[in-house]
C-alpha positions in Angstrom: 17.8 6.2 -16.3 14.4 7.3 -16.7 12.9 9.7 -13.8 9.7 8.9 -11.5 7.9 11.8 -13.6 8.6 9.9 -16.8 7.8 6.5 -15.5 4.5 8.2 -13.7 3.6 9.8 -17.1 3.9 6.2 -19.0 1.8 4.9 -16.7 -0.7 7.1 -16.8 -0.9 6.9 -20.5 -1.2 3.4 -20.7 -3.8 3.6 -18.5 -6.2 6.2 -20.1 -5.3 3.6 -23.1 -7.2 0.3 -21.4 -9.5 -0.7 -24.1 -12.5 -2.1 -21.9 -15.7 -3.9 -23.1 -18.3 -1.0 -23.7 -21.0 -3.3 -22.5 -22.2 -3.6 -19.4 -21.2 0.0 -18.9 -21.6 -0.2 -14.5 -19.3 -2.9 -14.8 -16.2 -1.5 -16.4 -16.9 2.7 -15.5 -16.2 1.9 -11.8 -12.5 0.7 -13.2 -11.9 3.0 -15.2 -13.1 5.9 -12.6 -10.9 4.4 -9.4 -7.8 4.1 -12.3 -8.1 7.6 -13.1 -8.0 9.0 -9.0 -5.0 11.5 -8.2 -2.0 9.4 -7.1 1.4 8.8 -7.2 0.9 5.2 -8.9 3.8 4.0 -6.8 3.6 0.4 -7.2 4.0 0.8 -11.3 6.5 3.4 -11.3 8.7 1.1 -8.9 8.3 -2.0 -11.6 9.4 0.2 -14.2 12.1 1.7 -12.8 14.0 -1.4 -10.8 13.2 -3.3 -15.2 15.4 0.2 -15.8 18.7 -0.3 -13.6 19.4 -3.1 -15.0 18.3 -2.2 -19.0 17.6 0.9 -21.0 14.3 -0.6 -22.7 11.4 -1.3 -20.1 8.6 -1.9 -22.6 8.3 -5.5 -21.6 7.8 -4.1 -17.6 4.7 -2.6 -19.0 2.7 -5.3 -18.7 3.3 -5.8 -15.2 3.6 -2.4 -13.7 -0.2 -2.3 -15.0 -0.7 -5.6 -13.6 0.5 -4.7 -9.9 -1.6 -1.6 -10.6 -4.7 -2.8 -11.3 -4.4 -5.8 -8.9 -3.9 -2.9 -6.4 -6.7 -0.9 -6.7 -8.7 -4.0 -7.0 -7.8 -4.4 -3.3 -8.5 -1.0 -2.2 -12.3 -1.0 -4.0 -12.7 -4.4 -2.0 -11.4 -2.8 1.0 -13.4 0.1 1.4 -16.7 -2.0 0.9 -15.2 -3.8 3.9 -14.1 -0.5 5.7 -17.2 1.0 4.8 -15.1 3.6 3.8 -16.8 7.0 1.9 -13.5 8.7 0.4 -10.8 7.5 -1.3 -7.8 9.9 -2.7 -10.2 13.1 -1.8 -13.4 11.1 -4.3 -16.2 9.2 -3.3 -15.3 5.4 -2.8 -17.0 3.3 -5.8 -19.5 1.6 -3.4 -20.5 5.2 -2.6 -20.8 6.3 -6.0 -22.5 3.2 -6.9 -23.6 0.5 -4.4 -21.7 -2.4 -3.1 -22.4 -5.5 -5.3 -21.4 -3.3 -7.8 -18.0 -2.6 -6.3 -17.6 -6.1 -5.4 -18.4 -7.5 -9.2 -15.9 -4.8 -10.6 -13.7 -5.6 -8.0 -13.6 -9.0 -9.2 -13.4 -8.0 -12.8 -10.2 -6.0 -12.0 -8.7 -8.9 -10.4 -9.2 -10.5 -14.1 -8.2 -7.8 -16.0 -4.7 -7.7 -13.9 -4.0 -11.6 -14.9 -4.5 -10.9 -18.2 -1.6 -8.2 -18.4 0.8 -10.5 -16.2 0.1 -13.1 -18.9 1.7 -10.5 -21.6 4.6 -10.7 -19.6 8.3 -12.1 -21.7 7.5 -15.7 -22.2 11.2 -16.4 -20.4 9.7 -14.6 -17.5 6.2 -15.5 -17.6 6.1 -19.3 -15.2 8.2 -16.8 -12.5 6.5 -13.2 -12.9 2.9 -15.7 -12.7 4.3 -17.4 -9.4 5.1 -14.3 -7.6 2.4 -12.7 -8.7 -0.3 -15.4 -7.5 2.0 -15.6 -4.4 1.9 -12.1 -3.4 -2.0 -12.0 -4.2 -2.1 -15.4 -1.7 -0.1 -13.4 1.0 -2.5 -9.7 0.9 -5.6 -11.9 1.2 -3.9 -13.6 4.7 -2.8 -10.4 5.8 -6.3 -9.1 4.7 -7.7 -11.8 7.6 -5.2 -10.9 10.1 -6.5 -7.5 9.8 -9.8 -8.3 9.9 -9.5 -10.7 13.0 -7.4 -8.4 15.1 -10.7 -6.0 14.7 -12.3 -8.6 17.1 -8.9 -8.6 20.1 -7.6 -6.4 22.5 -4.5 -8.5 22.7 -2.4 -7.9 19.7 1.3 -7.7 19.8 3.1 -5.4 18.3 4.9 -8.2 16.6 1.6 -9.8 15.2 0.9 -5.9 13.6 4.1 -5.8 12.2 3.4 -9.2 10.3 0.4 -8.3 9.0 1.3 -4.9 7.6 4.4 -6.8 5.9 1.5 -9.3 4.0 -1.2 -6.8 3.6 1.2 -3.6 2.2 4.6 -4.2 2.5 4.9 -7.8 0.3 3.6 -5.9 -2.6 5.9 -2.8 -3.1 8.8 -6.0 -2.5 6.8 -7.6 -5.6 7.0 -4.4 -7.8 10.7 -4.6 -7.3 11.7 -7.9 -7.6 9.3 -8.3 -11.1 10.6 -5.1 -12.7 14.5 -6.7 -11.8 13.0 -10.0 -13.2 12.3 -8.1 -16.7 15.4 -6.4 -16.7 17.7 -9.1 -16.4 18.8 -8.9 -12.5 20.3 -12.1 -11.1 18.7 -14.2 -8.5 20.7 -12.1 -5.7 19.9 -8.2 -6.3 16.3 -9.6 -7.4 16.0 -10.3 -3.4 17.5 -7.9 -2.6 15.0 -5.0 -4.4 12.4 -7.0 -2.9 14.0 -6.6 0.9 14.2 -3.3 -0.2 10.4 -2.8 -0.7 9.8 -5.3 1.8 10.8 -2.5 4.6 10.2 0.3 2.9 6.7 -0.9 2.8 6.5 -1.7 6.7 7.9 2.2 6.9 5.3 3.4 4.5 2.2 1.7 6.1 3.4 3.4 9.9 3.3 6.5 8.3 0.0 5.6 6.9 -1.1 5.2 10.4 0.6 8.7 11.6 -1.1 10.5 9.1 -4.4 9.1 9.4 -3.7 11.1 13.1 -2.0 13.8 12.5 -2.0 14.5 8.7 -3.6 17.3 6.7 -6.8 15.9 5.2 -6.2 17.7 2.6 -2.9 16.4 1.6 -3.7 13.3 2.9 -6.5 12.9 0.5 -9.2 12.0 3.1 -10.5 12.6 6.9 -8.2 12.2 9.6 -9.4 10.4 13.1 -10.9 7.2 10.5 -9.3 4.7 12.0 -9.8 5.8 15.7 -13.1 6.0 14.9 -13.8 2.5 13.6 -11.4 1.0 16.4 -9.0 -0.1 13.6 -6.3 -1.7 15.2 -3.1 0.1 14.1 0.6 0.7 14.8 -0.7 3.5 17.4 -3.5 1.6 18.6 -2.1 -1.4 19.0 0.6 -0.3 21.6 -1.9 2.2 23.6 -3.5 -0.6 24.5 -0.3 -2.7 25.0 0.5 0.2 27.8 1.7 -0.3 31.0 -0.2 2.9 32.0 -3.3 1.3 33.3 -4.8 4.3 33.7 -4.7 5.4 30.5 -5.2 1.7 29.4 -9.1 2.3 30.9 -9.8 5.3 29.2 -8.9 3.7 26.1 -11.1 0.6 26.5 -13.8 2.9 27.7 -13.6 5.3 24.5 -13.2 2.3 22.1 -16.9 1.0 23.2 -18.2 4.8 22.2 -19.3 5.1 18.4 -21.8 8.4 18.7 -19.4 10.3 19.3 -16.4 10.9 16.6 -15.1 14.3 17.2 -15.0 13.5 20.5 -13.3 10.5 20.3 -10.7 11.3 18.2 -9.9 14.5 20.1 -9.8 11.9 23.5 -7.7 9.0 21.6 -5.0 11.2 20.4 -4.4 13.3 23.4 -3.8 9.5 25.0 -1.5 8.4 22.1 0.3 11.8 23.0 0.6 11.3 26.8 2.3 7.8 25.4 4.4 9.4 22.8 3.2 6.9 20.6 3.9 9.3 17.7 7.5 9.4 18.8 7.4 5.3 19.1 5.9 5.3 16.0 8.2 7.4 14.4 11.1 5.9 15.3 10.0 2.1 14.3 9.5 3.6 10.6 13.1 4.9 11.0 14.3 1.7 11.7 12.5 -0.1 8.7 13.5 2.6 6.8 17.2 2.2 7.4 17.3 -1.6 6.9 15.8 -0.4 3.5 18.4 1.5 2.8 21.0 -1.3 3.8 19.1 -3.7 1.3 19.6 -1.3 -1.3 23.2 -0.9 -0.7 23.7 -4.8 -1.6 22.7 -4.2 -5.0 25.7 -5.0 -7.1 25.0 -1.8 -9.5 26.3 1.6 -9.9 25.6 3.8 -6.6 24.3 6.5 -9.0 21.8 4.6 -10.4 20.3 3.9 -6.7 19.7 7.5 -6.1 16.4 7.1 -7.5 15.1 4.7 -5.3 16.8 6.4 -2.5 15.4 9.6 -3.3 11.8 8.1 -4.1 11.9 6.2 -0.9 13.0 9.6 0.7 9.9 11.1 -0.5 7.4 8.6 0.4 8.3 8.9 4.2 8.4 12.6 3.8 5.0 13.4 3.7 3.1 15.8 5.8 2.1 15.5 8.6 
C-alpha cells in the first residue's frame, strides 16, 4: 500500500507537470497559481489510494485524481467570486489577485481542462468514470443553489442543511472513492460502499468546516475566522441558532444578522449566542455521528482490515483539526 505522503507527493508532481497553453498568459497563470496553494489535495490522494486497495499499480487513477482535482478547485475559484471571498488557503483569492471575469473565464477553462483528463481515463472505465463524473458535477451545482437560496430564508431546517452540504461537499469525496475503486477493479458492492464512506465523511468534514470557521486558529485554518457570521452564511451553527426555541436569543440573532458595519462586533455577539446554545457541542456531536456511519461503511468492504487503516487513519485526521 502506498502512504497519503506518497500519494500527496504524486500528485503534486503531476501537477507542477500540467503542460498549459503559454498564450493567453492571464488565462492559464490563475490555474496554475490556485493548483500550486498549500493543501492537503484530499480529493486526489483519496482516488489514488481507494485504485490502490484493490491493485498495486494506480497509474491509470492518475488521470482522475487530477480530474477530481482540478474540477475542485474550479469550484472554489467560482465560489469565492460568489462569496466575495479575499483569502483562500492563507493567499489572495484569484479574483483578488486579478479581477473577476478573469476568475470566472479561468474558472471555466479548468472545468475543460478536468474533462479532458477524465477522458484519459481506461477505456473499460471511461462511459462509467464519465457518468459519475458529469453526475457529481450536476449534483455540486444544485447544492451550489441550495446554498445560495438559503442566503435569502430564515427558515431552514436542519434537515434541508444537511442535504445541501451532502451535494455541495460531501457527493464529491464519495466520487473520489468510488472512481479510484472503479480503476482498481472493485466490484459493484465495495464501489458503494467507498462512496458511503466519503459520502459521510464528507457531511463530518463540512461541520467541522463550519466549527473552525468559529473557533479555529486562522492561522492553521488558512484564513479569518468569524467569515461566515459576517456574511450571514447560513451554516450548520447558524442554521439551528435560529431554529432555537430561545426566543430571546432568537431576537438578538435576527437583530445582529441585519448589522454589516460592524464585524468584530458581530462575530464577538454571534458566537457568545451559539455558546449559550451549545451549538458547538450540537455541532460536534452531529459530525460524530456521520463520522461513525463512516466508519460502518468502511467496515463492509470485503478487503483485508489492514488495508483500511489508511482510510481510517486519514479520515481520523481530517476531523482532527484544530480548533
Amino acid at each position: 500500500m502506498i502512504s497519503f505522503l506518497e500519494a500527496l507527493s504524486l500528485v503534486e508532481e503531476k501537477i507542477k507537470a500540467i503542460n498549459y497553453p503559454r498564450h493567453p498568459q492571464r488565462l492559464y497563470q490563475p490555474i496554475a497559481y490556485l493548483l500550486a496553494m498549500k493543501g492537503k489535495k484530499i480529493r486526489p490522494v483519496l482516488t489514488l489510494l481507494a485504485c490502490n486497495l484493490y491493485q498495486t499499480e494506480i497509474s491509470d487513477a492518475i488521470p482522475v485524481a487530477l480530474a477530481w482535482e482540478i474540477f475542485h478547485n474550479f469550484t472554489l475559484m467560482h465560489d469565492d467570486v460568489m462569496d466575495k471571498a479575499d483569502v483562500r488557503r492563507g493567499q489572495a483569492t484569484v479574483h483578488k489577485k486579478w479581477n473577476e471575469n478573469t476568475a470566472i473565464l479561468s474558472g471555466d477553462s479548468m472545468l475543460i481542462l478536468a474533462y479532458r483528463y477524465i477522458a484519459q481515463s481506461p477505456a473499460g472505465h471511461l462511459k462509467e468514470l464519465l457518468d459519475l463524473f458529469s453526475l457529481t458535477a450536476s449534483e455540486i451545482c444544485e447544492g451550489q443553489e441550495y446554498d445560495m437560496q438559503f442566503e435569502e430564508r430564515l427558515d431552514v431546517s436542519e434537515e434541508e442543511y444537511m442535504h445541501m452540504i451532502r451535494l455541495k461537499t460531501a457527493v464529491l469525496l464519495g466520487a473520489c472513492l468510488k472512481s479510484g475503486a472503479m480503476v482498481g477493479g472493485a466490484g459493484k458492492e465495495d464501489q458503494n460502499r467507498l462512496y458511503e464512506f466519503g459520502i459521510h465523511l464528507g457531511i463530518a468534514f463540512q461541520i467541522q468546516d463550519d466549527l473552525l470557521d468559529v473557533y479555529g486558529d486562522p492561522v492553521l485554518f488558512g484564513k479569518k475566522t468569524g467569515g461566515d457570521i459576517v456574511c450571514n452564511k447560513k451554516t450548520y451553527l447558524l442554521v439551528n441558532a435560529l431554529n432555537t426555541k430561545n426566543e430571546n436569543e432568537r431576537k438578538k440573532l435576527l437583530w445582529w444578522l441585519t448589522i454589516n458595519d460592524r464585524p468584530e462586533e458581530k462575530i464577538e455577539a454571534v458566537t457568545a449566542l451559539y455558546n449559550t446554545l451549545c451549538l458547538r457541542e450540537k455541532a460536534q456531536q452531529t459530525m460524530e455521528k456521520s463520522y461513525q456511519k463512516a466508519m460502518q461503511a468502511l467496515e463492509l468492504v470485503e478487503i483485508a482490515d489492514d488495508k483500511k487503516l489508511i482510510l481510517k487513519n486519514l479520515a481520523e485526521e481530517l476531523l482532527n483539526r484544530k480548533l
